[in-house]
N, C-alpha and C positions, 0 to 999 in steps of 0.2 A: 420450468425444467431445472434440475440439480444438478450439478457439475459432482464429477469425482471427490472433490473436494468437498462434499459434505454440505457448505452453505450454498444458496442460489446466489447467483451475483449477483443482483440486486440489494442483495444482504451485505455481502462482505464489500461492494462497493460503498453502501449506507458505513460499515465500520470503518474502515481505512479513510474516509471521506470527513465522518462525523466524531470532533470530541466529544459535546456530549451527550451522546449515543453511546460512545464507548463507556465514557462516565458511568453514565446512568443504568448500563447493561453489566457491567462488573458492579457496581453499587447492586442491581437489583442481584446478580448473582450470589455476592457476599452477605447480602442479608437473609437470601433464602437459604442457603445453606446457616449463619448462626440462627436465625429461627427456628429451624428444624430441630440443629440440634439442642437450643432450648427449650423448644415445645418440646421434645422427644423426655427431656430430663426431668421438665417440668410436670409431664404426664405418667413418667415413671413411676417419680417419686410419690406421687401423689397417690398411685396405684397400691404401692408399696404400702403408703403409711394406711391407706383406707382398709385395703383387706385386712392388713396384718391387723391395726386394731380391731376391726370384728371377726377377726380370730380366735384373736387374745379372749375377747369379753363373750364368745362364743363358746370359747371353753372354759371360762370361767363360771357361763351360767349351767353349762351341761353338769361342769363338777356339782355348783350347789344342787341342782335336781337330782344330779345320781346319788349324793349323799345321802337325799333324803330320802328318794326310793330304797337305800342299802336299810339304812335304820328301819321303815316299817317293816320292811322285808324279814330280818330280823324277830321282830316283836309275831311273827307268823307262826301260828298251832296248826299244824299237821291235821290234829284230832280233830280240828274245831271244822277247818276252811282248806279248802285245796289249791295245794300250788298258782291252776291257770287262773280261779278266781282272783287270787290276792294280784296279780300278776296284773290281768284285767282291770281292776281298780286301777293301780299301780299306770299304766301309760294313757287310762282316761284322764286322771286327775293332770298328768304330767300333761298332756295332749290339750287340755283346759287351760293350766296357764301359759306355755307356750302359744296358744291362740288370742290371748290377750296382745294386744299391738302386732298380731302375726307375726310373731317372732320366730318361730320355729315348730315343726312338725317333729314325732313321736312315732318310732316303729321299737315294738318289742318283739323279740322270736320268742313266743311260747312253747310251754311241749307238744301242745295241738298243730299250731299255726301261729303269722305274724299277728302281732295285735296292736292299733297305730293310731294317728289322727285318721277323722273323717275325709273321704275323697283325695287322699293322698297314695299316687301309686310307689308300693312298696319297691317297686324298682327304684327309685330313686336312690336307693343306700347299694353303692358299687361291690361287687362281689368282690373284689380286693380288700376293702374294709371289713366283711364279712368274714375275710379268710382270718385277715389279720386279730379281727378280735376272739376269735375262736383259738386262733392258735398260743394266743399267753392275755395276760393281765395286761390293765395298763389304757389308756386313753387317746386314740388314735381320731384324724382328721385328714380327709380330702377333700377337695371340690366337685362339686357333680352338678348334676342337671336336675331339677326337680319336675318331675312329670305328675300330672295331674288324673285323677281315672275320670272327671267331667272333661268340663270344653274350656279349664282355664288353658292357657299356653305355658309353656315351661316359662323355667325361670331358674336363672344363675344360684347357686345356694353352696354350701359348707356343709359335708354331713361326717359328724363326731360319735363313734362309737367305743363305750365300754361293756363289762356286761357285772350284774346282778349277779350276787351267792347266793343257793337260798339256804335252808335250814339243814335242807339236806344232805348240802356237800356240790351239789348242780350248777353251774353258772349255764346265766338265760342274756342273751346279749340284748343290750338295747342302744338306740341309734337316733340323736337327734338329728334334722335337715335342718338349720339353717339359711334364711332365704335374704340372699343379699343383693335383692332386687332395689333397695333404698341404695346401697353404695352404689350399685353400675348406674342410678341415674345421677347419681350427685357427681359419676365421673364425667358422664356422659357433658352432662352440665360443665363441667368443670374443662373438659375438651374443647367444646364450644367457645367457650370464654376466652381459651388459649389461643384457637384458631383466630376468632374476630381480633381479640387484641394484635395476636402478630401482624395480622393486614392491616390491621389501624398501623400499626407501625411502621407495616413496609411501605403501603402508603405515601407515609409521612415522610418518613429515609428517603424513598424516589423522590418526590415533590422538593423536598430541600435541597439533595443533591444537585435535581434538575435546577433551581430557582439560583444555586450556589455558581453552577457551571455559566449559566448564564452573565452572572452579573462576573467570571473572568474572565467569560470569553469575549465580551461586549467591547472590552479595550484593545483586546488581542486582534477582533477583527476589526476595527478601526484603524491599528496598524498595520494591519496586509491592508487595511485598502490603501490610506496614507502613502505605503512603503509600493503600492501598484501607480495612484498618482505620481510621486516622483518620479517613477520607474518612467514612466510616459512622459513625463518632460515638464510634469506642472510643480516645478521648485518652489513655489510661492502659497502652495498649499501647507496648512499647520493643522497639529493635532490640538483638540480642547484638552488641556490640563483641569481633571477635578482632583482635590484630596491633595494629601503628600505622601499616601503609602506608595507601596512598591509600582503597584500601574498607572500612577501616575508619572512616579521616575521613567517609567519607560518612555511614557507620550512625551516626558521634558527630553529626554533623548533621540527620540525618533525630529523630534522638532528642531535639535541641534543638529543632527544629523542632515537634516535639508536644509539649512541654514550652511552648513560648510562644504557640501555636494555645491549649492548656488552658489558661494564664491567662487569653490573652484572650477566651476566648470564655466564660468564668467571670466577668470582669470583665462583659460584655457581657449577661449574662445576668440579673447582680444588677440593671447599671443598666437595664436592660428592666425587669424587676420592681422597681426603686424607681416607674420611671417608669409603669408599667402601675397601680399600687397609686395614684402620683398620680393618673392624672387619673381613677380611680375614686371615689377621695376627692373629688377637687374636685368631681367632678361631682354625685356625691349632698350634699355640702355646701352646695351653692347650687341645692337644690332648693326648701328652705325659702323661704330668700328670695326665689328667685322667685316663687316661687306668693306669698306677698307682695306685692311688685312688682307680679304681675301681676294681684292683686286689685285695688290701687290703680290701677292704669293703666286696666282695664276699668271703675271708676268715671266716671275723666275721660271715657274714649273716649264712655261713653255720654250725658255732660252736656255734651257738645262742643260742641251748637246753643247752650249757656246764655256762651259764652267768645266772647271776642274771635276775630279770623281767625286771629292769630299762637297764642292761646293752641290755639284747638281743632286747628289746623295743625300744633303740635309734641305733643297727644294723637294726632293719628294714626299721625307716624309712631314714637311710642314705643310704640305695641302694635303696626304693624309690624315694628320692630326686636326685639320683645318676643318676638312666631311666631317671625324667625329664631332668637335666640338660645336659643328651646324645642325647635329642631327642631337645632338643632347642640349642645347639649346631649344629644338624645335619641341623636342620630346617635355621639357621644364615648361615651355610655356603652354603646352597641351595640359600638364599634369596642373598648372595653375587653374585654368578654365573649368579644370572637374572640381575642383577645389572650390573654386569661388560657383559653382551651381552655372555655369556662361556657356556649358555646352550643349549644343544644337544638332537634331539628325535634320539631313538634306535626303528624301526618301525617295529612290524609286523604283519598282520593278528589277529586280534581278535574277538571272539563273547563278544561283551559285554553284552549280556544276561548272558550266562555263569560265568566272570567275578562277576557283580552286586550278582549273588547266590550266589558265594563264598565267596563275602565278609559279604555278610548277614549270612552266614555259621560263616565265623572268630568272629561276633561279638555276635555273640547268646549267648556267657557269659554275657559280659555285658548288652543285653539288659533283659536277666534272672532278674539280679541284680537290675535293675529298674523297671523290671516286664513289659518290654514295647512290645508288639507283633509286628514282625517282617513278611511284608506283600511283596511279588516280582511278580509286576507284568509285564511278558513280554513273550509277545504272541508267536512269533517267535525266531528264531534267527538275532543278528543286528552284523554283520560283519563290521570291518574299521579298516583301517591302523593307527595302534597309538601306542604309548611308553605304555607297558602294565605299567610300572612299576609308572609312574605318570597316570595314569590313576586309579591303585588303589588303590595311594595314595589322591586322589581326593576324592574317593569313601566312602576310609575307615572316611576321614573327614569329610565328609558330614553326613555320617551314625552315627558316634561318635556324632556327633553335635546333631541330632536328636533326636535320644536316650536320651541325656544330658538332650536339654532343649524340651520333649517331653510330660513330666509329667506321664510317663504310659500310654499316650493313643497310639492307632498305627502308625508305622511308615513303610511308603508306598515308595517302589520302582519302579518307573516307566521305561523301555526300551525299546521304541518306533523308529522305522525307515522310511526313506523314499529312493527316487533313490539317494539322495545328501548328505542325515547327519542321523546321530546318537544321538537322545538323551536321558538321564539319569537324571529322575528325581527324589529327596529326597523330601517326604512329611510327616512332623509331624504334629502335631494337639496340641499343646503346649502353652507357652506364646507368640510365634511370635516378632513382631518388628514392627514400623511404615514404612510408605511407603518412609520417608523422614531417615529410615536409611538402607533404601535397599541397596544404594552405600556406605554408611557408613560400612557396614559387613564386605566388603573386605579391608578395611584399617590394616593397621600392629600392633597389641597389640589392638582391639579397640574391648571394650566392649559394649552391648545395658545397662547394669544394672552393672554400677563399682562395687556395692557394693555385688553383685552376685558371690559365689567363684565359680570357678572351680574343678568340682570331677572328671574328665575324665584325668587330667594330661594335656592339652593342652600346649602350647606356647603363644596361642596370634597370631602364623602368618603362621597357618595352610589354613584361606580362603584367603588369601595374596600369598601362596605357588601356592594354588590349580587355582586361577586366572589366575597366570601366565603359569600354566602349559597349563593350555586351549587357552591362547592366542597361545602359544610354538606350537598348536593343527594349529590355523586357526582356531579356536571355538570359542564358548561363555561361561560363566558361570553366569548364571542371576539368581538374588535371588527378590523374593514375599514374603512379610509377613505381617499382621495383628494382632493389640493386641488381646489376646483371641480365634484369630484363627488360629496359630499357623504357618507356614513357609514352604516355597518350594524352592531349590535350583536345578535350571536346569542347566545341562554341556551338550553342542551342540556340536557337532564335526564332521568333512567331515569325509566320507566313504574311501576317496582316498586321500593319502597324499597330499598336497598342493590346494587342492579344495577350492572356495569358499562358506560361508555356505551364503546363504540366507533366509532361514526362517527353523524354528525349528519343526519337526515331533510332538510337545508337547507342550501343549500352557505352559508359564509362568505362568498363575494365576489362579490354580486348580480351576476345575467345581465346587468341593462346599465348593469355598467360598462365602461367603454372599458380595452380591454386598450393596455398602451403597447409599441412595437415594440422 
């Protein structure tokens, strides 16, 4: 079947797909087209030079015979011999040597009648020519058809007419035919020869170009595959260098090229692991002390009525400051565990309807405190094998997030299923975010509004946590949002531990929001 487009996609796949196909398809284009018009010039001319020369020497031989017929003509007695007799001689003899090598045929108009070669239909000499030599003097020449009154077939011919004086003052016209049956084969011939040799050539053009194409594409695709191996992580793979022209410069640079890719991503990899091993280190090193610290401070906090305003004032917020720095702490050495490959799902049956209420349940302080209504929609029960425990710590950050930056309007939980996944969608109605920092949310400390503080106590690398816990899932975690129309944060997850998820029970980009034109 043809597409609008003219080619079948099979075809325009094969050209967008294949160099050289394209190659060799513009190569055969460009040759057929100069071919043609060399054949076309070649056959022109050729045409040009054959006829006109038996033109030329057609009327050269018509002159010498009419000369001679003018002269006896001439020498002609009235007394002796009459007109159509002399006349009669006159295109036999002419009609005899013309029939020597078939050169040409003989018609006389008599005063009776035509008088001609044998078996040759007088029709052959065009009433046009007829008109013309009738009406003045002088040596005229067309092309015609030579028709035959037996069973030969026509044949291409030149017929040249003048006409005879005779004694008496009378002009009798006569009219050689011409038969240029010898040129049209030698053209014929010569056409042929044109044809064959262009195919020999084009041939030859395809076959080279092809064989051409080949021997540049041969490196070229060695470097996609090359440049596919690296791609895939095999840095220890090289290209073979032959030659020193230009593709081979390439293979030495594609070779350099994974050569300096291997360092750096060796280098990249140690300082990942210095730095993964830090802040594992630091982090369990300053566990002691805090739990210390936090002894002490949970003293103050509690004898805080016994202190002054300023002193019990700076115990509270150091066991505020105290939570944060436990829960970013706690969050650092989560983020190490994803880092170093150490994290582990504990999996079991859960309704996450149930779940999602509960957590909506834990936060109803806080959303009190922002005044924000807290909405859970989920119809059924959605059952699936998951780590409860990252799951609502997912949950709880999504929720926290919403609330935060939700402005007081509602915020909407959604828990949606189907035969394959599970999804959990957060919907505020807030300031939102552009669509160009939708992948930007999940990055580690990364704010939409630096200058925006934080009132929830966050980290910074709570949607960084919760990412990876869903990837931990086999899931997704996609976030939506809009200035003004505030954010949706969907978490996909298979039903059955290690399932594939292929599409989501909940679309990404809530029904109302405002589509922009």
């Amino acid at each position: 079947m043809t597409r609008p487009g003219g080619q079948p996609p099979a075809r325009r796949a094969l050209w967008s797909r294949s160099l050289p196909f394209r190659v060799v398809t513009t190569t055969l284009v460009a040759a057929l087209t100069i071919l043609a018009a060399t054949g076309w010039f070649l056959m022109d001319q050729s045409s040009r030079g054959i006829i006109d020369g038996k033109r030329q020497s057609s009327l050269a031989e018509a002159s010498v015979v009419l000369d001679g017929m003018q002269r006896d003509l001439r020498t002609l007695n009235l007394r002796q011999a009459s007109i159509n007799e002399r006349l009669t001689q006159l295109a036999r003899d002419a009609a005899y040597r013309g029939s020597v090598g078939n050169q040409y045929y003989v018609v006389v108009a008599g005063p009776v009648s035509d008088i001609g070669s044998a078996g040759l239909d007088y029709s052959s000499v065009p009433e046009s020519l007829r008109r013309a030599v009738l009406a003045s003097d002088g040596l005229y020449s067309t092309p015609t058809e030579i028709s035959f009154a037996d069973a030969r077939p026509t044949a291409p011919g030149l017929a040249i007419g003048s006409a005879l004086t005779a004694p008496d003052g009378k002009r009798y016209p006569v009219y050689f035919v011409f038969t240029n049956q010898p040129e049209a084969e030698t053209l014929a011939v010569v056409q042929r020869a044109t044809v064959v040799a262009g195919l020999i050539v084009l041939v030859g053009v395809v076959a080279t170009v092809w064989l051409i194409a080949l021997q540049v594409l041969r490196p070229i695709r060695a470097a996609r595959l090359a440049a596919e191996r690296l791609a895939a992580g095999h840095l220890d793979d090289r290209m073979t260098v032959v030659g020193t022209e230009d593709l081979a410069s390439l293979a030495r640079s594609i070779n350099h090229m994974a050569a300096e890719l291997d360092r750096k991503i060796t280098e990249l990899e140690e300082l990942s692991t210095v730095q993964q091993q830090f802040v594992s280190d630091v982090s369990h090193e300053l566990r002691t002390p805090l739990t210390t610290v936090r002894m002490a401070a949970d003293v103050l906090y509690g004898r805080r009525d016994e202190f002054d305003a300023l002193a019990a004032r700076s115990s509270e917020l150091l066991s505020a400051e105290l939570d944060h720095f436990e829960v970013l702490l706690t969050d650092l050495l989560e983020i190490s565990r994803f880092d170093a490959g150490a994290a582990e799902l504990s999996l079991e049956e859960v309704d996450l309807s149930q779940t999602a209420a509960e957590e909506l349940r834990a936060q109803a302080r806080l959303a009190e405190k922002y005044a924000t209504p807290l909405v859970l929609d989920a119809p059924r029960p959605c059952v699936a094998e998951v780590d409860l425990r990252r799951i609502r710590r997912i949950l709880r950050n999504l929720i926290t997030n919403a609330i935060e930056h939700g402005e007081g309007r509602p915020v909407t939980v959604h828990v949606h299923a189907d035969d394959a996944a599970v999804a959990v969608a957060v919907r505020d109605h807030g300031v939102g975010f552009s669509a160009a920092q939708a992948h930007q949310v999940f990055n580690r400390f990364w704010r939409a509004d630096p200058s925006r503080r934080r009132t929830v106590g966050g980290t910074g690398l709570g949607l960084s946590i919760a990412l990876e816990d869903a990837r931990l899932h086999g899931g997704w975690l996609n976030a939506w949002g809009r200035p003004g129309q505030g954010a949706q944060f969907r978490l996909t997850v298979p039903r059955r531990a290690g399932g594939i998820v292929f599409g989501s029970p909940w679309p990404v980009v809530p029904d109302d929001a405002e589509v922009s034109a």
